[in-house]
C-alpha positions as CSV (number, residue, x, y, z in Angstrom):
1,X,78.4,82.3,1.2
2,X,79.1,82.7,-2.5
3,X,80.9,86.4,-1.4
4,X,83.5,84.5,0.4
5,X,84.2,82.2,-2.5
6,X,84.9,85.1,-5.1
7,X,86.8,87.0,-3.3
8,X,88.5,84.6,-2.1
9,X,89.9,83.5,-5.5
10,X,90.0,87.4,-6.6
11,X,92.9,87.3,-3.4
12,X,94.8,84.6,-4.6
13,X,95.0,85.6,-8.2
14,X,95.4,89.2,-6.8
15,X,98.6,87.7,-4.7
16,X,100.0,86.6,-7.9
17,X,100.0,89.7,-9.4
18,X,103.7,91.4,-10.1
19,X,104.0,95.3,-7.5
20,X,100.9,98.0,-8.2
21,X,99.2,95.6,-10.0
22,X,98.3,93.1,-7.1
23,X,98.4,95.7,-4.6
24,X,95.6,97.1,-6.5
25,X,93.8,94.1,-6.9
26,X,94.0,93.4,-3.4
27,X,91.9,96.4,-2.7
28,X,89.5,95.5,-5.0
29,X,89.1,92.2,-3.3
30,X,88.8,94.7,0.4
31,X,85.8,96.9,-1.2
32,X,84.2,93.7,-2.2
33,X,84.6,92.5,1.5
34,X,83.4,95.6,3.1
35,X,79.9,95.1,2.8
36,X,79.8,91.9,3.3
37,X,77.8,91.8,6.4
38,X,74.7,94.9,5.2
39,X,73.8,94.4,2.2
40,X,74.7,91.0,0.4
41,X,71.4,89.6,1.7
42,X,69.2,91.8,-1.0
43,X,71.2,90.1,-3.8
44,X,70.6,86.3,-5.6
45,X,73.8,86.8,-7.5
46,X,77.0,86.9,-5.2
47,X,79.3,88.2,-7.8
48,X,76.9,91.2,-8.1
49,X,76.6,91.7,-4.6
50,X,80.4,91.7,-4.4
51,X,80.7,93.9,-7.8
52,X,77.7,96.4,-6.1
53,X,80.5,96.7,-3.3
54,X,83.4,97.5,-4.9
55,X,81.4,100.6,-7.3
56,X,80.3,101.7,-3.8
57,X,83.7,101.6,-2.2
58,X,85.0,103.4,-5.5
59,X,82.6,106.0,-5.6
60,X,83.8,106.9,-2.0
61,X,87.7,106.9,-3.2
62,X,86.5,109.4,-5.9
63,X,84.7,111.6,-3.2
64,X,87.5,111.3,-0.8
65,X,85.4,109.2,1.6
66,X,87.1,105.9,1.2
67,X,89.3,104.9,4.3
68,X,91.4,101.5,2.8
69,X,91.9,99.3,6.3
């Protein structure tokens, strides 16, 4: 699956990252993950099913809804 790929490479670039940066960047690379298994499926594009993710996940975070496991 395309997903996989991107974020895959968004975690090892993320890893490279110097203290709030990459710890930042690796949460990005969890909200893209989190929907991975619901809704990918309705999208051709796998960087805009991972991109749909992550605004979802940050909506939450601005809501207070977003639980970072």
């Amino acid at each position: 699956m395309g997903v996989k790929e991107i974020t895959g490479r968004w975690e090892r670039v993320a890893r490279s990252l110097p203290g709030a940066d990459g710890e930042a960047a690796l949460m990005v690379v969890r909200m893209a993950r989190r929907h991975a298994s619901e809704g990918f499926y309705a999208f051709d594009d796998p960087l805009e099913a991972a991109l749909f993710s992550v605004f979802i996940e940050i909506l939450k975070a601005r809501e207070g809804k977003y639980v970072d496991h």
